[in-house]
C-alpha positions as CSV (number, residue, x, y, z in Angstrom):
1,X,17.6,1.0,7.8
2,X,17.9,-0.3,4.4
3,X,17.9,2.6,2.1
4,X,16.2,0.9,-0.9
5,X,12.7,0.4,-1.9
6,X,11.0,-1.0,-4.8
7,X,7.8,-1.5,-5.1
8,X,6.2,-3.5,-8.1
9,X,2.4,-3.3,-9.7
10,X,0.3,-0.8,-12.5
11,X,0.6,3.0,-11.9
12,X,-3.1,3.8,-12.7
13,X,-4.4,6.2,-14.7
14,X,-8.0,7.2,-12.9
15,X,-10.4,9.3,-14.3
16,X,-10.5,12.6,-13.5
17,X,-11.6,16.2,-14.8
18,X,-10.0,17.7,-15.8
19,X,-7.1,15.8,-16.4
20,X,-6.6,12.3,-15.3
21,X,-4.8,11.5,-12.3
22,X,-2.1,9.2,-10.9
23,X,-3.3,6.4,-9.5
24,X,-2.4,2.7,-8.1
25,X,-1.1,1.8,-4.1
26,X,2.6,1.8,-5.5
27,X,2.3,5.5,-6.5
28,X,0.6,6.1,-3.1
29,X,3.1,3.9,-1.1
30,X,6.2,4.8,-3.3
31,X,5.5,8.6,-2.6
32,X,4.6,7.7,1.3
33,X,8.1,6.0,1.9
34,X,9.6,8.5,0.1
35,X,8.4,11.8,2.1
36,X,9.0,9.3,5.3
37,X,12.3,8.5,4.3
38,X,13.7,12.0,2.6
39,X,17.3,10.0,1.7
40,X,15.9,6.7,0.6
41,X,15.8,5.6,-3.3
42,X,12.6,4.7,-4.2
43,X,11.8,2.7,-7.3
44,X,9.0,1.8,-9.1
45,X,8.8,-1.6,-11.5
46,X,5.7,-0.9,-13.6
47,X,4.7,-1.4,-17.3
48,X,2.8,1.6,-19.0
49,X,3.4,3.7,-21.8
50,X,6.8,5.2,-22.2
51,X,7.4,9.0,-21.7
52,X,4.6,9.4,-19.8
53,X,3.9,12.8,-18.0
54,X,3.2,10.9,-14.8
55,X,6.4,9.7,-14.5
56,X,8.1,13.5,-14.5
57,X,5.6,14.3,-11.8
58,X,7.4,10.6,-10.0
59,X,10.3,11.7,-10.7
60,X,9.4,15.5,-9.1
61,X,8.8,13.9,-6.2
62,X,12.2,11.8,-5.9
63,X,10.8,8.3,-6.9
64,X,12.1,6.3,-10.0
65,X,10.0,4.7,-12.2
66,X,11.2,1.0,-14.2
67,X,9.8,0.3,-17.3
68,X,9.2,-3.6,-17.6
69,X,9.2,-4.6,-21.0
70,X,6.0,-4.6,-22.7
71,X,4.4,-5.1,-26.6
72,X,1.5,-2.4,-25.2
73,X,1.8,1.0,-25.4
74,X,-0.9,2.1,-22.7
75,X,-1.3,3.2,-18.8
76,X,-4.0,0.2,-16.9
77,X,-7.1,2.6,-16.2
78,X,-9.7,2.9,-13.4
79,X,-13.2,4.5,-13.5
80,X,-15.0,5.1,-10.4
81,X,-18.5,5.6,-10.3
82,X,-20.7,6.3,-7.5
83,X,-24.5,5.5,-7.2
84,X,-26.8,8.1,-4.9
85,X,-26.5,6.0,-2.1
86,X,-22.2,6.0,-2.1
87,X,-21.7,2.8,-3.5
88,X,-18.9,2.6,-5.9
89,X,-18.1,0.3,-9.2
90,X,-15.2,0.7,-10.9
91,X,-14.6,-0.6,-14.7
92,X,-11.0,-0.9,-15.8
93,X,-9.7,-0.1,-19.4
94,X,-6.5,-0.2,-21.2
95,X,-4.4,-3.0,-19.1
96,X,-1.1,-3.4,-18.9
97,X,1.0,-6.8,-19.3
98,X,1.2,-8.8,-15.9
99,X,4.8,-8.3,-14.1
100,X,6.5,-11.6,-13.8
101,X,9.8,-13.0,-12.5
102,X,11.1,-12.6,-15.8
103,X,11.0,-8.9,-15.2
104,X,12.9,-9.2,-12.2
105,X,15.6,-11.2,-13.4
106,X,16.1,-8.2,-15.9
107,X,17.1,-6.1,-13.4
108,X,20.5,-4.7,-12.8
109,X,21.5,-6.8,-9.6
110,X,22.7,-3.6,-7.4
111,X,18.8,-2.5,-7.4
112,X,17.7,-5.8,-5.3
113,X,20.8,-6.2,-3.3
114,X,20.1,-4.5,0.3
115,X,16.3,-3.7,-0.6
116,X,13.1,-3.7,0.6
117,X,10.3,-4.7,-1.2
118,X,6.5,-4.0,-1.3
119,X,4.4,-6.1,-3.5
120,X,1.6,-4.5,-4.1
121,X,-1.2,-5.2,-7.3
122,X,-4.1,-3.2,-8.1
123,X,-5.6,-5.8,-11.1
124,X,-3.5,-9.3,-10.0
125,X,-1.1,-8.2,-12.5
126,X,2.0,-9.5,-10.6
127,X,2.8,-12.9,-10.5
128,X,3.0,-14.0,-6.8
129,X,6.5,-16.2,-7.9
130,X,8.3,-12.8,-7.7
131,X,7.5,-12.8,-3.8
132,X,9.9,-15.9,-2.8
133,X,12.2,-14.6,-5.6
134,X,12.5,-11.3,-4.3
135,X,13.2,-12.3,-0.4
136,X,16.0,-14.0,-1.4
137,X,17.7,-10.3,-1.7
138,X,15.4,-8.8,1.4
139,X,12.5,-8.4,3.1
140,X,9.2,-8.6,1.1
141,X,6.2,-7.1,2.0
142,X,2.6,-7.4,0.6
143,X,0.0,-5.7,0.0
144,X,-2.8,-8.5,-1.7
145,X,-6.0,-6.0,-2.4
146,X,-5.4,-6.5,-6.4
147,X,-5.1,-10.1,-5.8
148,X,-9.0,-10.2,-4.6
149,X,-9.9,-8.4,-8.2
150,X,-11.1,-9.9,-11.2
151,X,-12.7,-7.9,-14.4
152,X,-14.7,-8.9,-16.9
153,X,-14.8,-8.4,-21.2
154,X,-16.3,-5.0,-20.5
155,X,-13.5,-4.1,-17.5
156,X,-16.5,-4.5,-15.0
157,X,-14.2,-5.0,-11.4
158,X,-15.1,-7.5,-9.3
159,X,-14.4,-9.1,-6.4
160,X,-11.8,-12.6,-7.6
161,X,-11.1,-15.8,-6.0
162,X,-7.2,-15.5,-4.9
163,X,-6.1,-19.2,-5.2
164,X,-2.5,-21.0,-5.2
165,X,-0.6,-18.5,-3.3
166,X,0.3,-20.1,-0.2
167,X,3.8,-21.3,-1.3
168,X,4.7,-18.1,-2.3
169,X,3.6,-15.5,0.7
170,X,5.1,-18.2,2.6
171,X,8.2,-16.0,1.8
172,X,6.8,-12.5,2.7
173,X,7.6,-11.1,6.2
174,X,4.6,-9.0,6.4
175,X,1.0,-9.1,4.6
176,X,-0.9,-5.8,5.4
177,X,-4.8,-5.7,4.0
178,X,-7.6,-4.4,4.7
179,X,-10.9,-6.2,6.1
180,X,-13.1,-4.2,3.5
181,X,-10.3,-6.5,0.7
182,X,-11.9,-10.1,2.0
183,X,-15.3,-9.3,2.1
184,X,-17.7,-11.6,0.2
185,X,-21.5,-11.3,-0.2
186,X,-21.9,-8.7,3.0
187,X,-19.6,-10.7,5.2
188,X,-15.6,-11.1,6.3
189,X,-14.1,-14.6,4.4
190,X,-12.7,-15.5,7.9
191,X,-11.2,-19.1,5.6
192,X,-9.5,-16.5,3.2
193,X,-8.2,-14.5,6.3
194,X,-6.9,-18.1,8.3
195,X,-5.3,-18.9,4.7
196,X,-3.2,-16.0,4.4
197,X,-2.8,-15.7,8.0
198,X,-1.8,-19.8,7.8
199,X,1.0,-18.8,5.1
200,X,2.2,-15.0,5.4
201,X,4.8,-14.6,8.3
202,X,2.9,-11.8,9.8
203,X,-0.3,-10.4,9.0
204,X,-1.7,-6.5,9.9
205,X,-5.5,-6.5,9.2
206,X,-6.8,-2.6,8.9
207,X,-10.3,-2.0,10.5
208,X,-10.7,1.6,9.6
209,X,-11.9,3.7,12.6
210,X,-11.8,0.3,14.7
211,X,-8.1,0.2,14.1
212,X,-6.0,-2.6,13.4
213,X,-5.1,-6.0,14.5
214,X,-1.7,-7.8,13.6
215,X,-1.1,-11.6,14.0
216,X,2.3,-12.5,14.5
217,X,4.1,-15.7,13.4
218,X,4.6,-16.9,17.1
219,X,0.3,-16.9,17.5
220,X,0.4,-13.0,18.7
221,X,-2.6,-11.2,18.3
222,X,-2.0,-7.4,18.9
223,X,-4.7,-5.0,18.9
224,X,-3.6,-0.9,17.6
225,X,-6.0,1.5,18.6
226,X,-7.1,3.8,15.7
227,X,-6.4,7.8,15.9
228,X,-9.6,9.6,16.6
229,X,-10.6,12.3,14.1
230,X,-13.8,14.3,14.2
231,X,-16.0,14.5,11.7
232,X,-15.2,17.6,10.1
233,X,-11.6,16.4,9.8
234,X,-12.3,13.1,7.3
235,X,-11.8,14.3,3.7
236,X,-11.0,11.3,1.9
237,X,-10.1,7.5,2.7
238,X,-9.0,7.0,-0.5
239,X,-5.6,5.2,-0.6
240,X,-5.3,5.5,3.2
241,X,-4.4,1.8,3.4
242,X,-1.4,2.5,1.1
243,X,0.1,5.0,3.2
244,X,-0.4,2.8,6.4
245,X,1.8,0.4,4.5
246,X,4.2,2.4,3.7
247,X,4.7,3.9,7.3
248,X,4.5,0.5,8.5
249,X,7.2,-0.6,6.1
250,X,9.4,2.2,7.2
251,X,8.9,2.0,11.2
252,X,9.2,-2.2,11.1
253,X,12.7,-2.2,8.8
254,X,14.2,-0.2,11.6
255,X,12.6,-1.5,15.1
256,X,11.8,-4.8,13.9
257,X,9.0,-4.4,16.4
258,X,5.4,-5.0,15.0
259,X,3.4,-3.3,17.4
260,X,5.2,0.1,17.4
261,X,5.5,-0.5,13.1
262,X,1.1,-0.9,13.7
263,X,0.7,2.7,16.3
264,X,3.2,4.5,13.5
265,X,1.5,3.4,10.7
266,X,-2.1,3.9,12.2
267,X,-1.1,7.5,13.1
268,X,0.3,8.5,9.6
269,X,-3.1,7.2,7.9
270,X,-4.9,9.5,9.9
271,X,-3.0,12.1,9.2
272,X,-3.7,10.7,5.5
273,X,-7.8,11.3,5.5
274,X,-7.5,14.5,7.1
275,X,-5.8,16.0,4.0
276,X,-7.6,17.9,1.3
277,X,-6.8,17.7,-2.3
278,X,-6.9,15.1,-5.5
279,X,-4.9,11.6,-5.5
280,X,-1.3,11.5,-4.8
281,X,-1.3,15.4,-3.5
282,X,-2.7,14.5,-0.7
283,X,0.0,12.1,1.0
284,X,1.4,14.1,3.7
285,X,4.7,15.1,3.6
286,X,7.0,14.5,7.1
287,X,6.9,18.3,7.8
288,X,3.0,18.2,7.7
289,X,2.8,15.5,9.6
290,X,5.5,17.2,12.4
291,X,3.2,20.2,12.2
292,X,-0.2,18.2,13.3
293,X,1.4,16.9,16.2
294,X,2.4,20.3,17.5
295,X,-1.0,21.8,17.4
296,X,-2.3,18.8,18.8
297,X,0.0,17.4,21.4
298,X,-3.1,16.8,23.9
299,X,-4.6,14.4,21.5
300,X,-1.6,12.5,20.5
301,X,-0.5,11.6,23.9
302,X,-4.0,10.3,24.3
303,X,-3.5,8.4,21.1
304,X,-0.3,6.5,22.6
305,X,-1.5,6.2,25.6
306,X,-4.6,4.5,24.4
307,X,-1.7,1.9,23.0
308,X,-0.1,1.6,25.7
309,X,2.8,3.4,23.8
310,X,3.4,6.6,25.9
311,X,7.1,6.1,25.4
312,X,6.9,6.6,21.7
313,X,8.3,9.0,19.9
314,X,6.5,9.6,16.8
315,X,8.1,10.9,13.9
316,X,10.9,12.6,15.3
């Protein structure tokens, strides 16, 4: 498989106490892919402030981080806040310069040659012309939540009208979102869905605990069973999503086979919510994820089986 992968949008900065955290799906992807793929180089292109102690902890982990060129010296910041009954709103502050093509063609050449590449926004701060610009060097994936986000004067996040991007993810060979990403007013935007699903290559939809569904470019629609957890397992779904795409990303590259990319991915999210911690700490490395499947060989097999994957080997 290729041993290159950069992923471009804002490391976040989230609230925390007490100390702010690391934040963003290309931290949460980059560091997935990374403890997936123990030899890979992993880079992220971000803007933020320079010298940051979030990129030493990056770094500690094995992933590079690329500063774009910016005029700003700040880190783009989320604040989550929770109402009795669960419901979140989240107010950004301090944003960061978009990332445009212009970025990209700054590069040093040998980092695109032979790549990967995840696109993956968390405020529509990259421009979607870096997609097709991009694939001409490898295989672009996407990951559009931050495209469906808009913010107000006051940084009050909500949900934004994604127009105009057809062209573009016409070049990207795989889309992954959520369904929770195209909801509007209490229901699924099934004409956003046919849009992306109309211009993306291949499209993986994550359901949560109903699993996933992936439509293919030739009119496939394959259904991945999710893996069961009891209740007393789930600690967070934070970022869960991320990590799908990043196991997803690094199953695909080397089977080219969209299904078994979907079963692999679906797994290693699981594994995801069941970990306890804060933000990034919790994305399981490969040994923890080797370790669940020993103690719980009975429920794995069932897992594949449900998928009609009993042949799989999962990572092994």
């Amino acid at each position: 498989m290729n041993k290159k992968l950069l992923t471009i949008g804002h490391i976040l900065e989230d609230t925390d106490k007490p100390e702010n955290i690391i934040g963003g799906g290309v931290s949460y992807s980059g560091i997935a892919f990374k403890y997936l793929n123990p030899e890979a180089n992993v880079t992220i292109l971000t803007k933020m402030t320079r010298n940051h102690r979030f990129i030493a902890d990056f770094n500690s982990k094995g992933v590079n981080v690329l500063l774009a060129d910016s005029d700003l010296n700040c880190v783009s910041t989320f604040t989550n806040i929770y109402d009795e009954k669960g419901n979140r709103k989240q107010i950004v502050s301090n944003v960061q310069r978009a990332i445009t093509k212009a970025d990209h063609q700054k590069i040093d050449k040998s980092l695109l040659n032979d790549s990967i590449f995840l696109v993956a926004p968390c405020i529509n701060e990259v421009a979607t012309d870096v997609i097709p610009y991009l694939a001409k060097h490898g295989m672009v994936f996407v990951t559009p939540q931050g495209y469906f986000r808009s913010f107000d004067k006051r940084g009050n996040v909500s949900y934004g009208r994604w127009n105009g991007f057809e062209d573009d993810l016409k070049s990207a060979s795989v889309t992954i979102l959520s369904e929770d990403d195209i909801v509007t007013n209490g229901a699924q935007n099934i004409e956003l869905l046919n849009r992306i699903k109309a211009s993306s290559q291949n499209v993986v939809l994550t359901q949560g605990a109903k699993g996933s569904t992936i439509f293919t470019r030739d009119g496939q629609k394959l259904k991945i069973k999710a893996f069961r957890l009891d209740k007393d397992e789930i600690r967070s779904f934070t970022e869960a999503g991320d990590c799908y795409a990043a196991a997803f990303i690094t199953d695909y590259v080397k089977s080219k086979d969209l299904k078994k990319a979907g079963v692999f991915a679906s797994f290693f999210a699981a594994i995801k919510i069941t970990e306890l911690g804060i933000g990034v700490e919790t994305t399981p490395t490969l040994d923890e994820v080797k370790a669940f499947i020993r103690q719980n060989k009975q429920r794995v097999r069932e897992f594949l089986k449900s998928n009609n994957s009993e042949n799989l080997r999962l990572f092994t």
